[in-house]
PDB file as gemmi writes it, atoms N, CA and C in Angstrom:
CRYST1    1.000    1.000    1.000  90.00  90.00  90.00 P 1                      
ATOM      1  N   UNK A   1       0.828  -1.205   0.000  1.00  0.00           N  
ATOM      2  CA  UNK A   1       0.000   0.000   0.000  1.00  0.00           C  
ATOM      3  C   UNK A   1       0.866   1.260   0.000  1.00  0.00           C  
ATOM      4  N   UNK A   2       2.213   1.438   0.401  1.00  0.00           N  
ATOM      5  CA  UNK A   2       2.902   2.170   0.762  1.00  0.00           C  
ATOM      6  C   UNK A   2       3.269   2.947  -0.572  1.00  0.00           C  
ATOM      7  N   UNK A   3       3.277   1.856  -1.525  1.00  0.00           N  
ATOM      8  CA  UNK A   3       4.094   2.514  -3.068  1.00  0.00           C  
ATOM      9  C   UNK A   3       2.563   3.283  -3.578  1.00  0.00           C  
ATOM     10  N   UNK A   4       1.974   3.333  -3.221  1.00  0.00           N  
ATOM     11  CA  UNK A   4       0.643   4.070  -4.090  1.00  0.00           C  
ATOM     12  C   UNK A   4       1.132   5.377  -3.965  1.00  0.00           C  
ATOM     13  N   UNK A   5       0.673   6.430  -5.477  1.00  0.00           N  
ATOM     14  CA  UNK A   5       1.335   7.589  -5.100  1.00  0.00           C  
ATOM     15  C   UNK A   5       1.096   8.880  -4.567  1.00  0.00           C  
ATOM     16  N   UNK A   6       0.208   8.483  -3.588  1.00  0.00           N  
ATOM     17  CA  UNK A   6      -0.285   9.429  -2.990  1.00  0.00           C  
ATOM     18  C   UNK A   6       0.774   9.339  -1.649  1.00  0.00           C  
ATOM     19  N   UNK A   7       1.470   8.051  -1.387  1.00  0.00           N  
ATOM     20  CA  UNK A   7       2.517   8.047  -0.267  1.00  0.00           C  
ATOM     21  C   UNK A   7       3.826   8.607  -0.523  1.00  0.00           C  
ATOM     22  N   UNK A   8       4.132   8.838  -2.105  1.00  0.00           N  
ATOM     23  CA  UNK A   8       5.363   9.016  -2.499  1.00  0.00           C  
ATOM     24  C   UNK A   8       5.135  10.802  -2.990  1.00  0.00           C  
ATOM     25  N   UNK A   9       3.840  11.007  -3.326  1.00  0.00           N  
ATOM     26  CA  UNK A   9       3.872  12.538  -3.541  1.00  0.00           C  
ATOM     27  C   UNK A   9       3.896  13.031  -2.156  1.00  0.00           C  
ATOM     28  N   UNK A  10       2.984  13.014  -1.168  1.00  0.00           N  
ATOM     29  CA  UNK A  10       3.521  12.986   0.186  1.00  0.00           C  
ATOM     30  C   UNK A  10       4.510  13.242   1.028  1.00  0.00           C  
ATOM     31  N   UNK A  11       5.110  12.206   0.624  1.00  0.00           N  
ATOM     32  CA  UNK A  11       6.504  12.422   1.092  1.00  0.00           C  
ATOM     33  C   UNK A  11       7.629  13.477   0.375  1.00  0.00           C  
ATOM     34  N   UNK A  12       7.144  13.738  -0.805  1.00  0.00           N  
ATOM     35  CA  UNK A  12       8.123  14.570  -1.426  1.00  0.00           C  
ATOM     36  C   UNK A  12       7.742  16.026  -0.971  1.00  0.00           C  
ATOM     37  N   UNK A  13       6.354  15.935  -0.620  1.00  0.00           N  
ATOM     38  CA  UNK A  13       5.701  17.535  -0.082  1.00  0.00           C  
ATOM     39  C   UNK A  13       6.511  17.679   1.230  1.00  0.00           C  
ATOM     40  N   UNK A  14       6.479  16.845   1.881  1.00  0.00           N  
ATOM     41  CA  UNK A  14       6.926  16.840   3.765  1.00  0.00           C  
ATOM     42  C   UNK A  14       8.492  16.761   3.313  1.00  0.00           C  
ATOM     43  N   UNK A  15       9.105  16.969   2.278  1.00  0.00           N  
ATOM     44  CA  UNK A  15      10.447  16.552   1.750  1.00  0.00           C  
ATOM     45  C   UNK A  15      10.773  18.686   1.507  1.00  0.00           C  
ATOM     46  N   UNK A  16       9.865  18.927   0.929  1.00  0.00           N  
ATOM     47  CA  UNK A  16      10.097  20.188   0.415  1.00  0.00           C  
ATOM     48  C   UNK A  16       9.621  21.187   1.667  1.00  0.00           C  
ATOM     49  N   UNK A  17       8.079  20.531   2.223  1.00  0.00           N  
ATOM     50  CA  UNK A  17       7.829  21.754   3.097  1.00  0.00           C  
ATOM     51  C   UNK A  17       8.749  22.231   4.468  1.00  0.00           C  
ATOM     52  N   UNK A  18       9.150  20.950   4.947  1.00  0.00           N  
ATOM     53  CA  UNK A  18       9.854  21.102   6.185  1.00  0.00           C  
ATOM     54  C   UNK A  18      10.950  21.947   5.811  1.00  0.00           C  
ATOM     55  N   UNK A  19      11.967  21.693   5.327  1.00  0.00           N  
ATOM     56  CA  UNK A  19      12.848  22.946   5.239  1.00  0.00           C  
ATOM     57  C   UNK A  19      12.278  24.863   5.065  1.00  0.00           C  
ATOM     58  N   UNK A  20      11.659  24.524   3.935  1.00  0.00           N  
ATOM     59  CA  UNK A  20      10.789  25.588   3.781  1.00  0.00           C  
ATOM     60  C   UNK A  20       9.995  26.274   4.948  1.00  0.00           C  
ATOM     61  N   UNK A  21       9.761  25.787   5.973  1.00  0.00           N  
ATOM     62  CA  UNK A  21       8.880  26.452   7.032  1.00  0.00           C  
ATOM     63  C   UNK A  21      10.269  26.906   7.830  1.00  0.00           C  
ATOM     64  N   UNK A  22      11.410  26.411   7.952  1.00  0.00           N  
ATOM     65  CA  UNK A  22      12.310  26.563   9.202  1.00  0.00           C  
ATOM     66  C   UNK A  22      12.994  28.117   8.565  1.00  0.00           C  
ATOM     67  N   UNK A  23      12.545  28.534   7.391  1.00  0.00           N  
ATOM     68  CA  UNK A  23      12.849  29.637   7.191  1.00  0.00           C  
ATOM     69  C   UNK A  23      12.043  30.718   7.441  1.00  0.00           C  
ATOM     70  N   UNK A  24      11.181  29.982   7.941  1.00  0.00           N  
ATOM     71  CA  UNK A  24       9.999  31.392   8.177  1.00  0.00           C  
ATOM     72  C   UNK A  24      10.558  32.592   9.622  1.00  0.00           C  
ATOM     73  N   UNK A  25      10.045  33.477   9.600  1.00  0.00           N  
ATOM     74  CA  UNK A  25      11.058  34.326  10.834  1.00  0.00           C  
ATOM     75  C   UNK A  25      10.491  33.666  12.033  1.00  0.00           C  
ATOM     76  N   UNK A  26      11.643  33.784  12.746  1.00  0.00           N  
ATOM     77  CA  UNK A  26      11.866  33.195  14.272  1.00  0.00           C  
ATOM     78  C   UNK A  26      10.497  33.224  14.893  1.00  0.00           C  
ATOM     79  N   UNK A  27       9.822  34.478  15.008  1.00  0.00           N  
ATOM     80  CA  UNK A  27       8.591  34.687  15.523  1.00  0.00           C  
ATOM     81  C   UNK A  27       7.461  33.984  15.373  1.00  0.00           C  
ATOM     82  N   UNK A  28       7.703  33.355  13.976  1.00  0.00           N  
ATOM     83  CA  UNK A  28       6.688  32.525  13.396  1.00  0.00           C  
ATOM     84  C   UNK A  28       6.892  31.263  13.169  1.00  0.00           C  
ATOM     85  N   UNK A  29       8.352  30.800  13.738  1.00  0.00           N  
ATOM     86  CA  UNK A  29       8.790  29.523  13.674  1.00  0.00           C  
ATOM     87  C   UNK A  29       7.653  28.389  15.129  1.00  0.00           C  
ATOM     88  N   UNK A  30       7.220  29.125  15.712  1.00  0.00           N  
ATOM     89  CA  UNK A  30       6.771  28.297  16.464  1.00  0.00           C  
ATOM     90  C   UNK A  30       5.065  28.551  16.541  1.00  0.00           C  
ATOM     91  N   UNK A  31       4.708  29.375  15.616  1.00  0.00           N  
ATOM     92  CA  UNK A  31       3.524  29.578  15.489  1.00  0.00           C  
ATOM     93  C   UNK A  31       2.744  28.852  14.272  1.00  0.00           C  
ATOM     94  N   UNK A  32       2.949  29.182  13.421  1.00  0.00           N  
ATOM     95  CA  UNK A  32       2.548  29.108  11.731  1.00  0.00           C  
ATOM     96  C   UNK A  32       3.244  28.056  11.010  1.00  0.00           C  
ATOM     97  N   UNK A  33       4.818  28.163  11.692  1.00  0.00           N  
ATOM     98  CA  UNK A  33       5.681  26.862  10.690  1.00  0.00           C  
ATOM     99  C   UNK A  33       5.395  25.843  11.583  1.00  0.00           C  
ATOM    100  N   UNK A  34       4.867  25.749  12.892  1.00  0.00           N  
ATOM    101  CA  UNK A  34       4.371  24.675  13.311  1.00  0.00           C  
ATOM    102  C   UNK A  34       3.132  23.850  13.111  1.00  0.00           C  
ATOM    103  N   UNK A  35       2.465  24.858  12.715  1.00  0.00           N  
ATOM    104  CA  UNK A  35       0.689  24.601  12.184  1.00  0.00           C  
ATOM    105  C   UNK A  35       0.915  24.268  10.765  1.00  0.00           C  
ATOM    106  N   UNK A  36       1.772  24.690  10.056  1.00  0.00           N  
ATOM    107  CA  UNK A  36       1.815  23.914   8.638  1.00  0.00           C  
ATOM    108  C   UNK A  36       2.817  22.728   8.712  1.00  0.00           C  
ATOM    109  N   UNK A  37       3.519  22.428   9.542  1.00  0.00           N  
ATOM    110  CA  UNK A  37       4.170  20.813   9.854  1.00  0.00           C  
ATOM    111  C   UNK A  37       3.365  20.020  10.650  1.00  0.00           C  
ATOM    112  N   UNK A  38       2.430  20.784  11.350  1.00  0.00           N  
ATOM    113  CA  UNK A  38       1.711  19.502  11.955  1.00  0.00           C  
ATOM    114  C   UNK A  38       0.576  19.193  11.065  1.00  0.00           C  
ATOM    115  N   UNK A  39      -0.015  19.981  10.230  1.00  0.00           N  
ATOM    116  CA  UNK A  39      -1.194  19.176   9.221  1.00  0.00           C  
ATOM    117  C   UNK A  39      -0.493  18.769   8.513  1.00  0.00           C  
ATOM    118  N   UNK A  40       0.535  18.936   7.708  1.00  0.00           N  
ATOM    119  CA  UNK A  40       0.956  18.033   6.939  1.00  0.00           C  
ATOM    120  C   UNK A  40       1.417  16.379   6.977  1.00  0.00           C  
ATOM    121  N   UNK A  41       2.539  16.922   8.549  1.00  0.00           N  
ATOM    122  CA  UNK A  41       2.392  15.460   9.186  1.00  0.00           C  
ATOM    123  C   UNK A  41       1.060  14.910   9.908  1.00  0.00           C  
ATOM    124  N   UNK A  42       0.234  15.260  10.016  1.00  0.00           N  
ATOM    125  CA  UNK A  42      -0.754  14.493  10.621  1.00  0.00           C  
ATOM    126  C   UNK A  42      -1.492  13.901   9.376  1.00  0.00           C  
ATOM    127  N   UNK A  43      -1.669  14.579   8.195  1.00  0.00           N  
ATOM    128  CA  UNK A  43      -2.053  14.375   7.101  1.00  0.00           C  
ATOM    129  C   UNK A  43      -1.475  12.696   6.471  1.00  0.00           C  
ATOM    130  N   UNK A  44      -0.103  12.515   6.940  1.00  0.00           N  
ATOM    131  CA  UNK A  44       0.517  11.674   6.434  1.00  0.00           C  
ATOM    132  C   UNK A  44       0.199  10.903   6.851  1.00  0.00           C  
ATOM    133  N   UNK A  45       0.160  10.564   8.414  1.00  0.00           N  
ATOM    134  CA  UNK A  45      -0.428   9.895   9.582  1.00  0.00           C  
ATOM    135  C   UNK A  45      -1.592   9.430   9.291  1.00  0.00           C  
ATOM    136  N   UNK A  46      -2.358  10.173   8.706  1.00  0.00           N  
ATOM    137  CA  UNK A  46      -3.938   9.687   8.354  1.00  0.00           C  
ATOM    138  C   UNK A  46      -4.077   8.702   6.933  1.00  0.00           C  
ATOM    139  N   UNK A  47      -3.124   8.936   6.068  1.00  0.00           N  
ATOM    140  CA  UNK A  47      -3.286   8.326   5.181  1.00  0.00           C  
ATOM    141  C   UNK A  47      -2.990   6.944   5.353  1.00  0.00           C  
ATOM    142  N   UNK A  48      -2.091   7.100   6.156  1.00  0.00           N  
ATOM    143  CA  UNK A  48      -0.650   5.638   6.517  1.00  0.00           C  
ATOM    144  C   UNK A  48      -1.767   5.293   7.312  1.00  0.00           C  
ATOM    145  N   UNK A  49      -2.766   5.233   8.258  1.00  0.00           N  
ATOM    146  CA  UNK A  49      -3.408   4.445   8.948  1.00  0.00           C  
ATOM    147  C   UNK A  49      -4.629   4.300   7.920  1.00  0.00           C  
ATOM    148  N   UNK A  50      -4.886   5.017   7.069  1.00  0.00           N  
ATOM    149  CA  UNK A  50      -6.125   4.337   6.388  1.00  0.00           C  
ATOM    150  C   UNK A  50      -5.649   3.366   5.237  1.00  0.00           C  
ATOM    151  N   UNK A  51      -4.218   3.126   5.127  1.00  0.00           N  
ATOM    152  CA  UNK A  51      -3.778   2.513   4.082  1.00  0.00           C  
ATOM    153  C   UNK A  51      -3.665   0.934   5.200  1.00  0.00           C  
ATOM    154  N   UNK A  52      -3.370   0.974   6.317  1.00  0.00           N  
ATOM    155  CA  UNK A  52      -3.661  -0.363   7.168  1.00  0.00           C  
ATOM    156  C   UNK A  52      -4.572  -0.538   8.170  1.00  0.00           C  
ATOM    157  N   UNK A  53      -5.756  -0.170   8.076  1.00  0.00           N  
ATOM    158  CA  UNK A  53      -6.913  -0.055   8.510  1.00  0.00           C  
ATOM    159  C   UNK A  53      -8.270  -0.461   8.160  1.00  0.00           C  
ATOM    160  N   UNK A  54      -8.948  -1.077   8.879  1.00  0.00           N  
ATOM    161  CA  UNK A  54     -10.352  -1.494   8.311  1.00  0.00           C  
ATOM    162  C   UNK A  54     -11.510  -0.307   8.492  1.00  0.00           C  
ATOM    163  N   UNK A  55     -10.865   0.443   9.313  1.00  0.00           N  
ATOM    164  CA  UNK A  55     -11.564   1.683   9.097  1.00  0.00           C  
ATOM    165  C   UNK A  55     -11.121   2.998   8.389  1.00  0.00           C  
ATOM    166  N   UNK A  56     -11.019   2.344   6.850  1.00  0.00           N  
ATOM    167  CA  UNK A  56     -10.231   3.459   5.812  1.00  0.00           C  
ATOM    168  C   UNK A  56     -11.024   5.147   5.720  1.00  0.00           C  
ATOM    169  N   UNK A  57     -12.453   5.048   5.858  1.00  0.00           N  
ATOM    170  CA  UNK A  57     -13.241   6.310   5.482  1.00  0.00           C  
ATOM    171  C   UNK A  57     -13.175   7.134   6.882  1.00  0.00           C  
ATOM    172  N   UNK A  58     -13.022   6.526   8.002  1.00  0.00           N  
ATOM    173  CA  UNK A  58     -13.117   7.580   9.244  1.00  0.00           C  
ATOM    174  C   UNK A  58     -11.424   8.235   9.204  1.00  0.00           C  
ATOM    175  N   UNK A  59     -10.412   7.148   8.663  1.00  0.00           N  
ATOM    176  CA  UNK A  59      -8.664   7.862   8.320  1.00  0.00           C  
ATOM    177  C   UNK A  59      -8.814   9.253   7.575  1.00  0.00           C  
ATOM    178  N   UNK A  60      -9.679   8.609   5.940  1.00  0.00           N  
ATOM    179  CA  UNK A  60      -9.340   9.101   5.035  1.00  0.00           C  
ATOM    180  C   UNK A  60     -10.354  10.807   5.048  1.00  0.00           C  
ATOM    181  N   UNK A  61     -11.035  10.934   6.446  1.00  0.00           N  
ATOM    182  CA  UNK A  61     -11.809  12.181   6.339  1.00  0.00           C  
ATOM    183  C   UNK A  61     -11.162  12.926   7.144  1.00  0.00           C  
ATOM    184  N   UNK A  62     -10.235  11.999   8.192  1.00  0.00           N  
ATOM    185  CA  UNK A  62      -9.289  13.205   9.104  1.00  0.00           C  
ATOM    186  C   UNK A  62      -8.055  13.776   8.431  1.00  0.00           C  
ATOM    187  N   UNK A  63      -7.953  12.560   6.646  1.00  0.00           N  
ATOM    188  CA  UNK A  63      -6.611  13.343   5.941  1.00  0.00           C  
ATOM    189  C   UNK A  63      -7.466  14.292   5.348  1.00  0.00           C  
ATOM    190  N   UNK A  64      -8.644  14.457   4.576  1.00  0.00           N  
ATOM    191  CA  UNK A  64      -9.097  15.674   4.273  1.00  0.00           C  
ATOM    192  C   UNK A  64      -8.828  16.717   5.044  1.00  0.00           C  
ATOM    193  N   UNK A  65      -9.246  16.657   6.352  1.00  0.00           N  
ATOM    194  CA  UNK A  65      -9.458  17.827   7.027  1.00  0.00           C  
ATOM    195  C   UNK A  65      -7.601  18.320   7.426  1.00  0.00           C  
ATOM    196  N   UNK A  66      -6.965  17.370   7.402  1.00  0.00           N  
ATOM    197  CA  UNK A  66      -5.828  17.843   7.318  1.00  0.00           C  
ATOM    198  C   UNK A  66      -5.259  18.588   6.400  1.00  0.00           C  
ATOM    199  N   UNK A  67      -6.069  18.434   4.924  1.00  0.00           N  
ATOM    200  CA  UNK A  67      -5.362  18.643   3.836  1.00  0.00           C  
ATOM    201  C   UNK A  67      -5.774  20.209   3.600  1.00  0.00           C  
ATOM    202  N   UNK A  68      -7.206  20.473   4.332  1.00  0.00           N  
ATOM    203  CA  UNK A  68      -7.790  21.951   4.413  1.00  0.00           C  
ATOM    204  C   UNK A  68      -6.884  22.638   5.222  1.00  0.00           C  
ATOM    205  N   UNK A  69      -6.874  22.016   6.019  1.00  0.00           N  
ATOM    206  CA  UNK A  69      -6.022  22.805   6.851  1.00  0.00           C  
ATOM    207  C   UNK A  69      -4.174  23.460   6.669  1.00  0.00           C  
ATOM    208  N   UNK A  70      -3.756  22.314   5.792  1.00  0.00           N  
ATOM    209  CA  UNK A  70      -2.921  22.567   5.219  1.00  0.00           C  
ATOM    210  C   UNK A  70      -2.722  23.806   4.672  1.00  0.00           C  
ATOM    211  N   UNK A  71      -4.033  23.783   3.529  1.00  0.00           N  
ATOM    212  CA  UNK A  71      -4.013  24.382   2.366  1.00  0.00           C  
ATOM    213  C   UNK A  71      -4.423  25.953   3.015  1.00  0.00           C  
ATOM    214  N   UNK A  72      -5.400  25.938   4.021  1.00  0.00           N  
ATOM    215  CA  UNK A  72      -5.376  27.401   4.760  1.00  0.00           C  
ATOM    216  C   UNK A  72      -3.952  27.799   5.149  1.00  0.00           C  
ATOM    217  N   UNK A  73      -3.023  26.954   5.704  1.00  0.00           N  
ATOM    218  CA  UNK A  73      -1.987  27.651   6.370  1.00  0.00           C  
ATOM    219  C   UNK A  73      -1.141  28.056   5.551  1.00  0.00           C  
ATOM    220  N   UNK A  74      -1.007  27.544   4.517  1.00  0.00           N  
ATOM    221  CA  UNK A  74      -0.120  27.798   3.297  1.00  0.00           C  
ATOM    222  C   UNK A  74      -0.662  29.023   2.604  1.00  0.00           C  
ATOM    223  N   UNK A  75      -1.502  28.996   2.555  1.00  0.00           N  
ATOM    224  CA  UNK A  75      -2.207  30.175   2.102  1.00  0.00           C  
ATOM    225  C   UNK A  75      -1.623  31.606   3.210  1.00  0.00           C  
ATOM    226  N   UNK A  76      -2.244  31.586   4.146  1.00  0.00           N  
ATOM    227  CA  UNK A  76      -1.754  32.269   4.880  1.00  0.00           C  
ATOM    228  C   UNK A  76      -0.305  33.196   5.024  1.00  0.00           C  
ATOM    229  N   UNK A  77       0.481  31.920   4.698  1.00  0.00           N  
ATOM    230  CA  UNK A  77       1.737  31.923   4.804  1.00  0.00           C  
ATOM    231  C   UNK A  77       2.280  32.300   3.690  1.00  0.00           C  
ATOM    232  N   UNK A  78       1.654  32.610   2.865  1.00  0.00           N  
ATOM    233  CA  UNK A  78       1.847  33.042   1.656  1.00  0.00           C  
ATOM    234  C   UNK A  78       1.544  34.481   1.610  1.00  0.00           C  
ATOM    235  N   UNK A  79       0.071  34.838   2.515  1.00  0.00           N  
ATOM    236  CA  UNK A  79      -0.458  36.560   2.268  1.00  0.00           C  
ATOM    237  C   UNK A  79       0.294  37.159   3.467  1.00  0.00           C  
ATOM    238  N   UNK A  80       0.925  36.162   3.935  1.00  0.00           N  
ATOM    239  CA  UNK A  80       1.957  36.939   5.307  1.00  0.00           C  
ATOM    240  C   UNK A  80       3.502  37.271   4.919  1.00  0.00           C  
ATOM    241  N   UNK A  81       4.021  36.886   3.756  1.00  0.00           N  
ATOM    242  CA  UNK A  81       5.079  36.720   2.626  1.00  0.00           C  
ATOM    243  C   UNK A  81       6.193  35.820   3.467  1.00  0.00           C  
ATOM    244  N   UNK A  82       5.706  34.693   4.104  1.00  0.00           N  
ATOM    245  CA  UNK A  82       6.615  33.754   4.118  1.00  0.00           C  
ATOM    246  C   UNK A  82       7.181  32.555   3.225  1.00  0.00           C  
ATOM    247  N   UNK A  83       5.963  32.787   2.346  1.00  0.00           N  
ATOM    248  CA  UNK A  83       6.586  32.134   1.141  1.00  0.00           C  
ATOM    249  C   UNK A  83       6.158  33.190  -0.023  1.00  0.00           C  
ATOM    250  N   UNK A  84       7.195  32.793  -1.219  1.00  0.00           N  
ATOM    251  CA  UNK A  84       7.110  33.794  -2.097  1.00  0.00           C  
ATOM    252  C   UNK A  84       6.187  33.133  -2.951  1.00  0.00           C  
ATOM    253  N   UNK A  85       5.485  34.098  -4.113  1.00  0.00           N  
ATOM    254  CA  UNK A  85       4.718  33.421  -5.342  1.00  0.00           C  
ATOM    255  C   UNK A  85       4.989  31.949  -5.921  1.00  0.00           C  
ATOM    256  N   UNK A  86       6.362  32.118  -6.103  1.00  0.00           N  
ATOM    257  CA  UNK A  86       6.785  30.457  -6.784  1.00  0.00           C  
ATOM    258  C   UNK A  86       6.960  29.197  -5.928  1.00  0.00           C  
ATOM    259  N   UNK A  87       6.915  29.748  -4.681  1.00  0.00           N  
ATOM    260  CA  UNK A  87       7.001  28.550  -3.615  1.00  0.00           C  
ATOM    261  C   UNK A  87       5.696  28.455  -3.196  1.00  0.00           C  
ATOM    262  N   UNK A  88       4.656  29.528  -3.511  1.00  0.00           N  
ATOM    263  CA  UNK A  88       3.545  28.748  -2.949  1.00  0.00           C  
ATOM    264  C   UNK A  88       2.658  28.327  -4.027  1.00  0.00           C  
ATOM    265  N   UNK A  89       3.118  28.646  -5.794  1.00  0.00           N  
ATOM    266  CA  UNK A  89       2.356  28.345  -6.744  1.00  0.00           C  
ATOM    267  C   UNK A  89       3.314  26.526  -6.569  1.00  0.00           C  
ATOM    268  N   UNK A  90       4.314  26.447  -6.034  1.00  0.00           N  
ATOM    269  CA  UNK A  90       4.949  25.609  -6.435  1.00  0.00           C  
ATOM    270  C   UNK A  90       3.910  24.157  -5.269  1.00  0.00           C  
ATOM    271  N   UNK A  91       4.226  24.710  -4.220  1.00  0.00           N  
ATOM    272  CA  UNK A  91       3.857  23.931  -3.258  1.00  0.00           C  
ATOM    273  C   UNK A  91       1.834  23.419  -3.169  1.00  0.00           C  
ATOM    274  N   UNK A  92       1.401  24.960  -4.024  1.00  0.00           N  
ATOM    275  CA  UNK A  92       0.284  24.595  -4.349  1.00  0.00           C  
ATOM    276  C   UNK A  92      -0.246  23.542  -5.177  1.00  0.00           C  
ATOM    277  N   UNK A  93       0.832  23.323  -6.435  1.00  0.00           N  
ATOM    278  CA  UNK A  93       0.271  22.418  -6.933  1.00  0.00           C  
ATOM    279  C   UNK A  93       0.445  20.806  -6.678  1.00  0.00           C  
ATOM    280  N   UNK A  94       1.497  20.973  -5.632  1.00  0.00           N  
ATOM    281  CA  UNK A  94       1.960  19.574  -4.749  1.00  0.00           C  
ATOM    282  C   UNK A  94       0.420  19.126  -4.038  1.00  0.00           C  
ATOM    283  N   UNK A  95       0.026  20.440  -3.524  1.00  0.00           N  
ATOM    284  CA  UNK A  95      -1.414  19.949  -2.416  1.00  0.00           C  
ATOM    285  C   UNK A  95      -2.328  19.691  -3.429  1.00  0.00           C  
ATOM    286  N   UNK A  96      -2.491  20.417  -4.605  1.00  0.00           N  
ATOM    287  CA  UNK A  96      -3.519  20.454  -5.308  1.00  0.00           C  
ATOM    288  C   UNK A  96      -3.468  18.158  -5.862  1.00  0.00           C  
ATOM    289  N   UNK A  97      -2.334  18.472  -6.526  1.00  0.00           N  
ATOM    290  CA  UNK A  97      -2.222  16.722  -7.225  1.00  0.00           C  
ATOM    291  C   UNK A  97      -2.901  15.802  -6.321  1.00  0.00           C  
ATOM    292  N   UNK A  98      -2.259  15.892  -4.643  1.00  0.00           N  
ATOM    293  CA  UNK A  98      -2.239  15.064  -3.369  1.00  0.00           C  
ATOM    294  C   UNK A  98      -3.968  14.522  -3.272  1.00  0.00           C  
ATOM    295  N   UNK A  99      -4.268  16.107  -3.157  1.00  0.00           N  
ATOM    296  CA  UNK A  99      -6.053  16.454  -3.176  1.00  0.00           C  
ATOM    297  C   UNK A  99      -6.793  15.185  -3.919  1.00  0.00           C  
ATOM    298  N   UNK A 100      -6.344  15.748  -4.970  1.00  0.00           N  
ATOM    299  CA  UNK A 100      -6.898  14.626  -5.882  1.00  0.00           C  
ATOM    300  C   UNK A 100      -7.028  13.113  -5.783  1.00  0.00           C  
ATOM    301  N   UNK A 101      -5.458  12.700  -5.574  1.00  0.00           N  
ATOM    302  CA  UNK A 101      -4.951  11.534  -5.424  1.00  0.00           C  
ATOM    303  C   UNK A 101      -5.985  11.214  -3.821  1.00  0.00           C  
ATOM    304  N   UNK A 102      -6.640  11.508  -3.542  1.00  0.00           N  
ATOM    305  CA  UNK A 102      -7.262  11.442  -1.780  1.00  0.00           C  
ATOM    306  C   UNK A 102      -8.190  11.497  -2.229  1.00  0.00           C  
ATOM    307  N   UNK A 103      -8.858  12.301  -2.981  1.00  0.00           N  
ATOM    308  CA  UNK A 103     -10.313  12.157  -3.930  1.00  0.00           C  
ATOM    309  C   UNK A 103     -10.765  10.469  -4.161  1.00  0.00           C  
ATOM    310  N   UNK A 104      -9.738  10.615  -5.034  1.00  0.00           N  
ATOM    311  CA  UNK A 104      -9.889   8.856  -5.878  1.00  0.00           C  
ATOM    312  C   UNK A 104     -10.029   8.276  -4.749  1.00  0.00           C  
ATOM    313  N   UNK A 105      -9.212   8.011  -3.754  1.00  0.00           N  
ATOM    314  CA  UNK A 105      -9.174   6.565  -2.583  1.00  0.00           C  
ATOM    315  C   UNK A 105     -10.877   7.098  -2.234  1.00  0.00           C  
ATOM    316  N   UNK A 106     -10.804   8.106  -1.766  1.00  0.00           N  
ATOM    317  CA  UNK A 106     -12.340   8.330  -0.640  1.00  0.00           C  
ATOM    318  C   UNK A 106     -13.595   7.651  -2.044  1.00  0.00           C  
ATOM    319  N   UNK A 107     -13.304   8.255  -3.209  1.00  0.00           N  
ATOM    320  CA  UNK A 107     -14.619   7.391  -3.957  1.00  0.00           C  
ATOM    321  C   UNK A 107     -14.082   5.913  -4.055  1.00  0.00           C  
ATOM    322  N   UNK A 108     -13.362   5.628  -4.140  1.00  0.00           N  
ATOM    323  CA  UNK A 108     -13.169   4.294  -4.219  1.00  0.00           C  
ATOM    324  C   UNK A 108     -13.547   3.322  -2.902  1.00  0.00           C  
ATOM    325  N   UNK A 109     -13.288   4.109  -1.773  1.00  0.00           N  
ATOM    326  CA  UNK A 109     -14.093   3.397  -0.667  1.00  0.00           C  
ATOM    327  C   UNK A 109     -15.313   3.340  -0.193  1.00  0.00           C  
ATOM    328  N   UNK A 110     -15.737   5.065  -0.856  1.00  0.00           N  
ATOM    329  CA  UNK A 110     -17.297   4.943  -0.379  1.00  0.00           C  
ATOM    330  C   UNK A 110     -18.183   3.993  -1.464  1.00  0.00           C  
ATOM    331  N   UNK A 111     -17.309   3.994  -2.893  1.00  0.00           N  
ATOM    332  CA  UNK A 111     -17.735   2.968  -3.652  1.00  0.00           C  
ATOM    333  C   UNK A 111     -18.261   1.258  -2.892  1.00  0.00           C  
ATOM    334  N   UNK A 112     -17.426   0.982  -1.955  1.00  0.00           N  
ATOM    335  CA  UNK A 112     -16.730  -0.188  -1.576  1.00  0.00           C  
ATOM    336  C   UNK A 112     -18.250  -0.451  -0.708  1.00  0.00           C  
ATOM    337  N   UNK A 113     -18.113   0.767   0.078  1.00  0.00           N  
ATOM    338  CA  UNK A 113     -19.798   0.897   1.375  1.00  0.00           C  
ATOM    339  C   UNK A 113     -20.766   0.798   0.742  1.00  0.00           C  
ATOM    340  N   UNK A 114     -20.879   1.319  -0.605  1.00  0.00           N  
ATOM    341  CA  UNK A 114     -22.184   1.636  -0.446  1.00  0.00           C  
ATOM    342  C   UNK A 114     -23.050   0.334  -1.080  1.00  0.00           C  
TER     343      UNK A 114                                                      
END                                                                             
């Protein structure tokens, strides 16, 4: 389950974002660059347990809500100019693909329920 590529785009996001937040200013290193490392990692967390789990749709709605949350903080972090245009058009379209790739599993399971 691990090679599916929603684990490997994933990881390349938590590959790019983490450095990227430790540059944010000091002030905001423990505010904002912490709120966008913890949805992301919790995000990951959610997927990785719905990928070995019999309860895939209650995982796969706490990675949504991770993934909003993400996508607010990045945002944020973007109209606050901690990241510039190309790092957050860049990083946007990392969340945007991910999104998707999380789309497919959730219809594919509610497929599975219903």
């Amino acid at each position: 389950m691990q090679e599916s590529p929603i684990f490997s785009k994933t990881f390349d996001l938590l590959q790019w974002l983490l450095p990227a937040t430790e540059k944010f200013p000091k002030s905001q290193r423990f505010v904002l660059a912490k709120r966008v490392q913890d949805a992301a990692l919790n995000f990951y967390e959610a997927i990785t347990a719905a990928g070995v789990s019999s309860h895939k749709r209650q995982h796969l709605e706490q990675a949504d809500i991770e993934l909003q949350r993400l996508r607010l903080y990045l945002r944020l972090s973007h109209e606050l100019r901690f990241l510039s245009m190309g790092q957050y058009e860049h990083v946007s379209r990392m969340v945007v693909e991910i999104g998707k790739l999380l789309g497919g599993w959730q219809k594919k399971v509610l497929g599975r329920a219903a």
